[in-house]
N, C-alpha and C positions, 0 to 999 in steps of 0.2 A: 404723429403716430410713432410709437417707439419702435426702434428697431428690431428689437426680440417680443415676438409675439407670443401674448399669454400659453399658452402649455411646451414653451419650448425655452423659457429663461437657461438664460445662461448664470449660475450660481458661482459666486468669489468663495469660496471654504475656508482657505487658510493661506499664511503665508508665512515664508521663511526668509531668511538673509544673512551671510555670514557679517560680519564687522567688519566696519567701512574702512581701513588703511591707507595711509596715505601712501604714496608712490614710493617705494624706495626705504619702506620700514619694515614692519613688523610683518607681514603678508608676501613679501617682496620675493620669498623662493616658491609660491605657489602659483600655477599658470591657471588661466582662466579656466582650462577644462578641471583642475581641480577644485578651483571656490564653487563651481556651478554643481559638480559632485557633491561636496557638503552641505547645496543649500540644498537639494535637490531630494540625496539620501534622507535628511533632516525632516525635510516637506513630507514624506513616505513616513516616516516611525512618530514626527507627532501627532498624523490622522487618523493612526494607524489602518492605512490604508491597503489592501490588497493588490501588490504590485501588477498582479496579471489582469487587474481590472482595466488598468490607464492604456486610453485607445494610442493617443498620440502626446508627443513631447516636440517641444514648438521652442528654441532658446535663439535673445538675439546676443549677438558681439558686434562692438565697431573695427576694432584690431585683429584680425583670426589672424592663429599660427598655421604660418604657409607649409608646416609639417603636416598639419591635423586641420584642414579648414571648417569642415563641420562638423562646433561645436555641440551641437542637439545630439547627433547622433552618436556621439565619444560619451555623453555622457548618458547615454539612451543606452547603450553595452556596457556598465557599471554592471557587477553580477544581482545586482537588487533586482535590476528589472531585469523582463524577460526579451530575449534577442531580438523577437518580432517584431518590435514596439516602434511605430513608425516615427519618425524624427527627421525633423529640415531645422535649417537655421536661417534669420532673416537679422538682416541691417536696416536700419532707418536711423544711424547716428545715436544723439541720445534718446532716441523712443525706440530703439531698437526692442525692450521686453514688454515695450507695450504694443509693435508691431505683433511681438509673438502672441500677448495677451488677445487681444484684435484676432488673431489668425485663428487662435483656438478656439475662442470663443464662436467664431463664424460656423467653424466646421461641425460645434455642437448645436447652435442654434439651427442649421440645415440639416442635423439628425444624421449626420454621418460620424460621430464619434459622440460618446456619453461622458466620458471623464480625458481629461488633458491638464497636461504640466508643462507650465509655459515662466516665462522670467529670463535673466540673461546674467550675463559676466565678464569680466573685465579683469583685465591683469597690465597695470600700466608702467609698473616696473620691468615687465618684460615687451614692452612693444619690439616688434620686428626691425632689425637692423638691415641694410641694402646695401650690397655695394654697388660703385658707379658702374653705370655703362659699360667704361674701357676695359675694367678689372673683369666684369661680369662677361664682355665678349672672349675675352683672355681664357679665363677657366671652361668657358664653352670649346674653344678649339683645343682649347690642352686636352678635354676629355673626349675627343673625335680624333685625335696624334695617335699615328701608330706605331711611332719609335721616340724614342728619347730625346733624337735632336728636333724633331718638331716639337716635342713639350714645350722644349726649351724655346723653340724660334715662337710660338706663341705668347709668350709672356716678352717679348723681344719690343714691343711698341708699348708698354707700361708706363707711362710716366708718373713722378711722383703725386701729384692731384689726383691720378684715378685710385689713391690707396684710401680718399676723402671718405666714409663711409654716408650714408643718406638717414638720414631718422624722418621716422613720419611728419609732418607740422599739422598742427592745427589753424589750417587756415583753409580758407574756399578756394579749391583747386579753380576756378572760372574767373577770382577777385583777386587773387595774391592776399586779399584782410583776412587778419588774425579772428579769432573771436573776440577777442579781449579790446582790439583795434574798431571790433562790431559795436563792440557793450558801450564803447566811447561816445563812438558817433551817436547812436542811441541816445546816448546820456543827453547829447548834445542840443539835437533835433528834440527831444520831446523836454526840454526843460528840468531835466532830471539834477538834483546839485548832488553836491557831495557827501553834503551832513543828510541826508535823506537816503543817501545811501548807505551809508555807517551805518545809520538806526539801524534800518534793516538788516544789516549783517550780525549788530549784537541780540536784537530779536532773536533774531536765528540761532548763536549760541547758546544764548540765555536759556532759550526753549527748550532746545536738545538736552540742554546741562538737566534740566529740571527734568525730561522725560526719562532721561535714563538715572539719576538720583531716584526715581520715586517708582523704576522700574517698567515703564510702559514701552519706553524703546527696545530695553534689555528683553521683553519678553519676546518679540520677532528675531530675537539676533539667536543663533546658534553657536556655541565657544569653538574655538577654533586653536586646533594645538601648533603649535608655533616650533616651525620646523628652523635647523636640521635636528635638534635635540630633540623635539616634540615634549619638552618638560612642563612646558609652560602652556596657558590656555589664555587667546585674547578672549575676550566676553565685551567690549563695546568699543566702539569709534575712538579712533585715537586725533580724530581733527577737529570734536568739541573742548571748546577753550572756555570751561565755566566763569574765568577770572579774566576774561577781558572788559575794558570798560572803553565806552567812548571814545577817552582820550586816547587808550593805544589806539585806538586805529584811526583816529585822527591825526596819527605821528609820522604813521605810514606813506610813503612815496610813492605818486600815479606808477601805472609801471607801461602800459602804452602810450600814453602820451606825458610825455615827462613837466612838460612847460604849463601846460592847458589842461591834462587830464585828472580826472576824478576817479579813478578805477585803479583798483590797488591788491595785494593778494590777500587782505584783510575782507575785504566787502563780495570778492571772485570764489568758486569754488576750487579746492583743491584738487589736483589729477591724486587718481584713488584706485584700490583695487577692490573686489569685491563682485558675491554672487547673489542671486537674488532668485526665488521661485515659490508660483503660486500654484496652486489648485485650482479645477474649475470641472465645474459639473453639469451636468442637466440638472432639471431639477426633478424628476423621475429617479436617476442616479443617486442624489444625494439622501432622497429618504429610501431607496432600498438600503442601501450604504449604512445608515444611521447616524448620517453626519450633518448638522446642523450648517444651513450656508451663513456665512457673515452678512453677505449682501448679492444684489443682484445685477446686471449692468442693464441698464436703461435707455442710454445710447450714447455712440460715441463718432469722432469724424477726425478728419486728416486735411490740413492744408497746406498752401505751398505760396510765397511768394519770390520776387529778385532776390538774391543773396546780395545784388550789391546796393537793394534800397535799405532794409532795416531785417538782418541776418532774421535775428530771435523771436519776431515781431508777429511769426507765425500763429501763435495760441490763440490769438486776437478775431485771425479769421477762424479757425476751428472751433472755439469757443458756442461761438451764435447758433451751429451749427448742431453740435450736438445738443444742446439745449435743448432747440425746438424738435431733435428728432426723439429725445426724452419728452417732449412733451409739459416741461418744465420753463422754468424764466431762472437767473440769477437769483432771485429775491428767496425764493424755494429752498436755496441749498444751506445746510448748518454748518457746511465748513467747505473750505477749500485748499487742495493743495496744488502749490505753483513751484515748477520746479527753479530752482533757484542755480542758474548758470553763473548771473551776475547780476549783483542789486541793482543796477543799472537796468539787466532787461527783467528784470522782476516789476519796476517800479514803472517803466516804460510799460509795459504789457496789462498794470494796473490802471495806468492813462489812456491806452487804446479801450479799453473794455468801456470807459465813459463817451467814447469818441465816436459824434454822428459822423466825420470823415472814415473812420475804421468801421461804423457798424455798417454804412452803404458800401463800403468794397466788399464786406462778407456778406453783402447783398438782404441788409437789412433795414428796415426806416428805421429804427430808433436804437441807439445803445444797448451793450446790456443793462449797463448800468454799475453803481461801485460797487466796489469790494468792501466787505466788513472787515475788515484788519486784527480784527478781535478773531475771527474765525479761520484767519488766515495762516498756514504752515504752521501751528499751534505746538504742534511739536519739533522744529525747526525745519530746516530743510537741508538743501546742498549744500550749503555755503559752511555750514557745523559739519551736518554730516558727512560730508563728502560727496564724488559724484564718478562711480564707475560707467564709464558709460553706456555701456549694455545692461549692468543692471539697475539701473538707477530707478525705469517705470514699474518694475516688480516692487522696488520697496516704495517706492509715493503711490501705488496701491494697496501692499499690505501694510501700509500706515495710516490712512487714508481710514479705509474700511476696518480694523481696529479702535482706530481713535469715536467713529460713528457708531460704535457699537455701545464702547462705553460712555459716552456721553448721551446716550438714544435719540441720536439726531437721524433724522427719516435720509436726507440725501447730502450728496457728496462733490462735486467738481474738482479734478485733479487734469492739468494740463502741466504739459514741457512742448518746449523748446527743441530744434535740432538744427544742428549745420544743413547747408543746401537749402536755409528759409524755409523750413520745414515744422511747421506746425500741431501739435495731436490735442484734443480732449476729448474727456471722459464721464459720465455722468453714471454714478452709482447708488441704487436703495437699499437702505438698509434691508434685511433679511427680519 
């Protein structure tokens, strides 16, 4: 039975995204609450939608600025929209905007809001910097000193290491493993090689290169004026590499496992900045409105396994799941999108979906069964395009549901991956 019952669909309308940047370039002075501003504002004037219509605003981030932690509602007080407009932010790593997607879509299918704006963002050139402990207790009692020579006797136990600042890691606060250290092992356990993993990463280019040549990327992306000058306008992803072949990335150095390892920055996604925001309606909403829905959501589900058995290996169980709560089998779908952390668990999460070991932990007799590789990330995925990580499930939705429209394929599956063995998928109908 599907999760959203007939007079209450939850309707996909439209989607927006600024352009994918990599860490530390072209994107690198704006902060997440301003890319989600852009995609956000963007998502509002191409519907041309009636600001004071939108009940709630649902955005996820994995990094919040400990200035401004909630980003939904920073960017819910833009003067577009009106004050009222309720707004939370959620995390779930990289499903974090399709936590929000999930969240809003709930809250319209139980008839408590009609239209929501959900997606997320990421700013990975500015993650939060920490100082240590020592330094941190130091400026705590300097600011509780009521005279000068206690300032001073405050910072008096300082030693040189507590000046060491902390940057975030991307690894399992429970495992001490990397992701990258995850995608290995992975590789390793499920027979994954090398050159299987290449392919896959120049697929992915190849794809992107062609989507955005021939403009179907380019149409979700909104230009984005490239500050401090603002002279200049990005208009698409700066981490598609149309001119790669094989060979470069067969030249390329493991970069986790240096002796033994197959995993490289060639075949891995790049850390990225970037915002992401969709639309979503009743379906009563959309035709007062006079907006045509792309597609509808059919059902979707959330899983979780050990981080320290097989990190990314999550989609596997979530998979089966939404399926049957759509109502639907694998065989059913025209295309699917997988997010792409690393060809590694890309390809590894392509061998679980065949796997009676995998399909009876997500508590099923028999597989889903394989993937068509022809239908698959068709227009690239992470690995090209980048991977902010809050917004990342806003754009493998409105890419997802784009790409089904124009090829008039009836349904859709889009899964990622997240830290904490954390599993999502998605099952969507065309409109």
């Amino acid at each position: 039975m599907p999760i959203y019952e007939p007079g209450r669909r939850v309707a996909i309308i439209a989607g927006v995204r600024t352009p994918f940047a990599k860490a530390g370039t072209t994107l690198r002075a704006l902060s997440a609450i301003e890319l989600g501003k852009i995609a956000v504002s963007e998502l509002v004037h191409r519907t041309d939608l009636d600001p004071a219509s939108v009940d709630l605003l649902v955005f996820g981030t994995v990094l919040p600025s400990v200035l401004a932690p909630n980003i939904a509602r920073e960017i819910a007080l833009m003067p577009l929209l009106p004050k009222r407009l309720d707004a939370y932010s959620v995390s779930r790593a990289c499903a974090s905007a399709n936590q929000a997607i999930t969240d809003a879509a709930d809250q319209i299918a139980l008839g408590h809001a009609h239209v929501a704006i959900a997606g997320g963002a990421e700013s990975l050139s500015n993650v939060p910097i920490l100082h240590s402990r020592g330094f941190s207790d130091a400026l705590v009692a300097a600011s509780k000193a009521k005279t000068l020579s206690a300032r001073v006797q405050a910072f008096a136990g300082i030693r040189a290491k507590d000046f060491i600042p902390i940057t975030p890691a991307i690894a399992e606060p429970t495992t001490g493993e990397s992701m990258g250290q995850s995608a290995e092992k992975m590789a390793k356990l499920n027979g994954v090689t090398r050159g299987e993993q290449d392919a896959l990463a120049l697929a992915s280019h190849l794809n992107a290169a062609k989507g955005t040549a021939d403009g179907r990327l380019i149409a979700e992306i909104v230009p984005v004026m490239v500050p401090p000058r603002f002279e200049t306008a990005m208009t698409s992803d700066n981490g598609i590499r149309p001119d790669t072949t094989a060979e470069a990335l067969a030249a390329l150095k493991p970069v986790f496992d240096r002796r033994y390892g197959s995993v490289t920055a060639g075949n891995a996604s790049p850390l990225t900045d970037g915002g992401a925001a969709v639309l979503l309606m009743s379906e009563e909403a959309a035709k007062a409105a006079g907006l045509k829905p792309k597609a509808y959501i059919r059902g979707y589900a959330y899983a979780a396994l050990d981080p320290g058995e097989q990190l990314l290996q999550g989609p596997v169980l979530a998979a089966p799941v939404a399926l049957k709560r759509a109502g639907l089998t694998l065989k059913d779908m025209d295309l699917v999108e997988m997010h792409e952390a690393f060809a590694a668990q890309v390809l590894s999460n392509l061998r679980g979906f065949e796997s009676q070991y995998w399909a009876e932990r997500a508590g099923f007799s028999a597989p889903a069964g394989a993937v068509d590789h022809s239908r698959l990330n068709v227009m690239g995925g992470s690995i090209s395009i980048g991977h902010p990580f809050g917004a990342t499930g806003a754009r493998v939705t409105t890419t997802l549901v784009n790409e089904l429209e124009r090829r008039g394929g009836q349904f859709g599956l889009m899964t990622v991956c997240a830290a904490g063995g954390l599993g999502f998928a998605m099952v969507v109908e065309r409109a």
